[in-house]
C-alpha positions as CSV (number, residue, x, y, z in Angstrom):
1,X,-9.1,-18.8,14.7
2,X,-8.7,-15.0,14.8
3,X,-8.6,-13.1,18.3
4,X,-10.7,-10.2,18.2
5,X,-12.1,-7.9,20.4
6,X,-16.1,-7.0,20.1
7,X,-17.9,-4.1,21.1
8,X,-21.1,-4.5,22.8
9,X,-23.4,-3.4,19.7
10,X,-22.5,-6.3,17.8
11,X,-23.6,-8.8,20.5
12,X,-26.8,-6.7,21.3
13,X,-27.3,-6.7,17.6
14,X,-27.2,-10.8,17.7
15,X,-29.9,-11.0,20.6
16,X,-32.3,-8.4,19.6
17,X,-33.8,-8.6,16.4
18,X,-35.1,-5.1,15.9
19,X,-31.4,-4.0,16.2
20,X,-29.9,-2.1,13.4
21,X,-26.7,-4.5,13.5
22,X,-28.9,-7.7,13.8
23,X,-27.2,-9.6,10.7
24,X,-24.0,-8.1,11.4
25,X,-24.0,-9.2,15.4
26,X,-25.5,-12.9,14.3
27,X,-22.3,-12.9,11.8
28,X,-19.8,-12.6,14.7
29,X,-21.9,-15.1,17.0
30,X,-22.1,-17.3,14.4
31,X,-18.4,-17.1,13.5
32,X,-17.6,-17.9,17.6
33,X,-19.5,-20.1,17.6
34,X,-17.8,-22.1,14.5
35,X,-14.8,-21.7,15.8
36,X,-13.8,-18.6,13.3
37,X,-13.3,-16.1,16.3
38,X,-12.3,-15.7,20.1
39,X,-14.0,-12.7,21.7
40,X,-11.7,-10.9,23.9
41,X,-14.4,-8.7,26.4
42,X,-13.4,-6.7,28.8
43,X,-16.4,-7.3,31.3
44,X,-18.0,-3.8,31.4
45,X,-19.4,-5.5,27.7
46,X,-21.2,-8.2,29.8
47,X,-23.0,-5.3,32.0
48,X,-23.7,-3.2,28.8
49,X,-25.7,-6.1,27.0
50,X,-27.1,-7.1,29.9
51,X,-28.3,-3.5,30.6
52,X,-29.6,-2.9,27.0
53,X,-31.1,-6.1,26.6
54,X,-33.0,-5.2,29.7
55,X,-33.8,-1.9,29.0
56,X,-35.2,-2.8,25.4
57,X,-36.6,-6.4,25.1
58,X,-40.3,-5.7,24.4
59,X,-41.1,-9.7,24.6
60,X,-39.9,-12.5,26.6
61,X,-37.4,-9.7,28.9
62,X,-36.9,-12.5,31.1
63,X,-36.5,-15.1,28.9
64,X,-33.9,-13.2,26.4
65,X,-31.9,-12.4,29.6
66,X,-32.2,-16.4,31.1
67,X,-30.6,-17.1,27.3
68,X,-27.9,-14.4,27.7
69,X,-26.8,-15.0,30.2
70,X,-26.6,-19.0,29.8
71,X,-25.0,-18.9,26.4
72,X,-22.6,-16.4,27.9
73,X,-21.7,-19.3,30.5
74,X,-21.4,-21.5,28.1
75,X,-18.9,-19.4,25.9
76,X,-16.7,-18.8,29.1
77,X,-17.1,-22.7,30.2
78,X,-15.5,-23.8,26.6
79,X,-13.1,-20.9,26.1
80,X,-14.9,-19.2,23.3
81,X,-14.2,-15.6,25.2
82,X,-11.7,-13.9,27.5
83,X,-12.9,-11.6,30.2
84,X,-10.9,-8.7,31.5
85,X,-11.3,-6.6,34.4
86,X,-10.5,-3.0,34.8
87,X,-7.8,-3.1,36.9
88,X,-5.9,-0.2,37.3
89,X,-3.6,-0.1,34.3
90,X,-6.6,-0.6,32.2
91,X,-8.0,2.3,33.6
92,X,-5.4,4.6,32.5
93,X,-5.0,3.1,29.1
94,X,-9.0,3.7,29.0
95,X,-8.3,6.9,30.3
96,X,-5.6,8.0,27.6
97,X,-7.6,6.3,24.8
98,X,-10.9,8.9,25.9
99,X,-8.7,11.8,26.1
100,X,-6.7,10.9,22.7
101,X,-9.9,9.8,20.8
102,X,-13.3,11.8,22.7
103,X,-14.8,8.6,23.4
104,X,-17.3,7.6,25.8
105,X,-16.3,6.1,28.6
106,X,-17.6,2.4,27.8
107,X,-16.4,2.9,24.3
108,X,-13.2,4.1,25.6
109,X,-13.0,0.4,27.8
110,X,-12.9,-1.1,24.5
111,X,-10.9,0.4,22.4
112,X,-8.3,0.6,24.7
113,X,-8.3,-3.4,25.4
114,X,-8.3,-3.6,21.6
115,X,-5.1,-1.5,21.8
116,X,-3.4,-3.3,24.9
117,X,-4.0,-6.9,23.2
118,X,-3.1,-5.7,19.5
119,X,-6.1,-7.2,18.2
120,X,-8.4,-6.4,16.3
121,X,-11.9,-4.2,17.1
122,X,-14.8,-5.0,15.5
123,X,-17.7,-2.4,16.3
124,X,-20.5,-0.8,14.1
125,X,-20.2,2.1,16.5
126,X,-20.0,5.3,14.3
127,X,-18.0,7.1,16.5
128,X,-15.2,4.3,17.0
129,X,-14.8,3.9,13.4
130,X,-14.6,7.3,12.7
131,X,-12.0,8.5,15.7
132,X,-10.4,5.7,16.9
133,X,-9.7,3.3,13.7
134,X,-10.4,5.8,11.5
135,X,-13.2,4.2,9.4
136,X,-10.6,1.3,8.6
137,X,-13.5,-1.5,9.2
């Protein structure tokens, strides 16, 4: 099983179909969900799909977010993901990594737990690959 932290794109990619990063975000899912990956999320990633999914479901809004949020539960209930709050040290490393890197602030959450865990970030987030892990994905 390989630890990996996941931006937010890849999971809104898995639960909107329209997405640009649809096959890509189903790959990871379906990887977790095999047992191929841990997600490590810090939990600003939980308000972000939560947000977009929201914001861009056309059909079934209420439904998608009912199954979000469940299959969310159920990857916390059987230790398929880690959840980290932004304490105060995570701040500053987020801080540092958006000074360092001119990422956005959410984007900066992320790469910096990427950096704090040594793990590996997967994203499809141009700007991330391109400043921050310098198109190595």
């Amino acid at each position: 099983m390989e630890d990996i932290v996941l931006d937010s794109n890849l999971l809104l990619g898995y639960f909107l179909p329209q997405d640009p990063h649809h096959q890509r975000g189903q790959s990871y899912v379906n990887g977790l969900e095999n047992g191929d990956y841990r997600f490590h999320l810090p939990m600003l990633v939980l308000v972000e799909v939560t947000s977009v999914i929201s914001r861009q479901a056309q059909k079934d809004r209420l439904a998608l977010l009912a199954r979000w949020r469940k299959i969310f539960e159920d990857w916390e209930r059987d230790g398929r993901i880690a959840l980290y709050e932004l304490d105060r040290q995570r701040m500053v490393n987020a801080q540092n990594v958006a000074e360092q890197y001119r990422l956005k602030g959410a984007d900066s959450v992320i790469a910096a737990l990427a950096g704090e865990l040594n793990i590996s970030l997967r994203t499809s987030d141009a700007e991330i690959l391109a400043r921050f892990l310098g198109s190595s994905v």
